[in-house]
N, C-alpha and C positions, 0 to 999 in steps of 0.2 A: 394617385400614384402615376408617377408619368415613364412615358417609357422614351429610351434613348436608343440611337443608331452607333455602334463601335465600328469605325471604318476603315482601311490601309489607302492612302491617297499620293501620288506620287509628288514628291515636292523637291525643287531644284533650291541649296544652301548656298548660299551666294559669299556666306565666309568658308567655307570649307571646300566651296567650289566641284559640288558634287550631290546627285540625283542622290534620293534615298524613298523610302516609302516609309510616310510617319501616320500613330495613330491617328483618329478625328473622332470627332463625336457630332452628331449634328447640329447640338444648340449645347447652349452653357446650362449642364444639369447643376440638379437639388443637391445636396448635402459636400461632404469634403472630398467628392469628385472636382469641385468648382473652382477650389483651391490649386487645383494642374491644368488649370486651362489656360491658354495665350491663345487670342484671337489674330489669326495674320490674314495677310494679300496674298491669296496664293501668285507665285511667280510661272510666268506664261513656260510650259517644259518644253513646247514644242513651237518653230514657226510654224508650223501648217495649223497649229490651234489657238484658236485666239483666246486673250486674258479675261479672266473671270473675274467678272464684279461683283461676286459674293464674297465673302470671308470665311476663314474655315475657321474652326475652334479645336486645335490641336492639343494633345493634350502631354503634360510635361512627365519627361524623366522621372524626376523627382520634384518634389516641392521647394517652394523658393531658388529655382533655378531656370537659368534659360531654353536647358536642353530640351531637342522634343523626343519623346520616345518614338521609337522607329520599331517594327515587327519583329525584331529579334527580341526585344525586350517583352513581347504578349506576356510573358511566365509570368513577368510581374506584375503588370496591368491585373492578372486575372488574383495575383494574389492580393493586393490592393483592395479591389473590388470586392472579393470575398471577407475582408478583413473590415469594411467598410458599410454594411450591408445592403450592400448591392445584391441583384441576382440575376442569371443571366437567365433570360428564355427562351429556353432552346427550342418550343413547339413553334414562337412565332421566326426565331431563325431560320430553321428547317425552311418550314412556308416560304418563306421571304430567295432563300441560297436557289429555289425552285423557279423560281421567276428570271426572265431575264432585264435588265437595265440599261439603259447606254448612258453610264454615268462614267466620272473620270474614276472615282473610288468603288474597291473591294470591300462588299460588306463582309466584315467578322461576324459580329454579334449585335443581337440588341438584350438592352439591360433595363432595370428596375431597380428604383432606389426606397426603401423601408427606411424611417426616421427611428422605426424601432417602438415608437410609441402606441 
């Protein structure tokens, strides 16, 4: 069972021309999580920071769409998830929201995927 990072990461829309903070997840998980992922470039938000050569894996709206969910949407994310069996684990969240990072992203959650079987 692998477990995944739920993240809020700030990212600049270059068609809508405007900052938003969209989910991410750290890597392209297991089951029909994998199916809302879009891997992009994140866009440099800041000149005093330079551009990252990593890629995030953001994760969509909705299925077969381009949109990325953004923090106002979590309600669904989390219904999603729960609909999907996923589960979140809150003991190692807890742990983790304790610690401090100097990352560009807010960790939410981390999760666990059951195939069920």
């Amino acid at each position: 069972m692998n477990i995944y990072s739920i993240s809020s990461t700030p990212y600049y829309d270059n068609v809508k021309e405007e900052y938003k903070n969209i989910i991410t997840i750290n890597t392209r998980p297991n089951g029909p999580l994998s199916e809302r992922i879009k891997m992009l470039q994140p866009q440099r938000i800041s000149s005093f920071v330079g551009k990252s050569s990593k890629c995030i894996y953001a994760i969509l709206a909705e299925k077969g769409t381009n949109e990325l969910m953004d923090v106002a949407n979590i309600t669904e994310l989390f219904n999603f998830l729960s609909r999907n069996n996923y589960q979140i684990d809150t003991s190692l969240t807890t742990m983790m929201h304790e610690c401090e990072f100097n990352t560009n992203s807010t960790l939410i959650c981390f999760i666990r995927w059951s195939s069920g079987t």
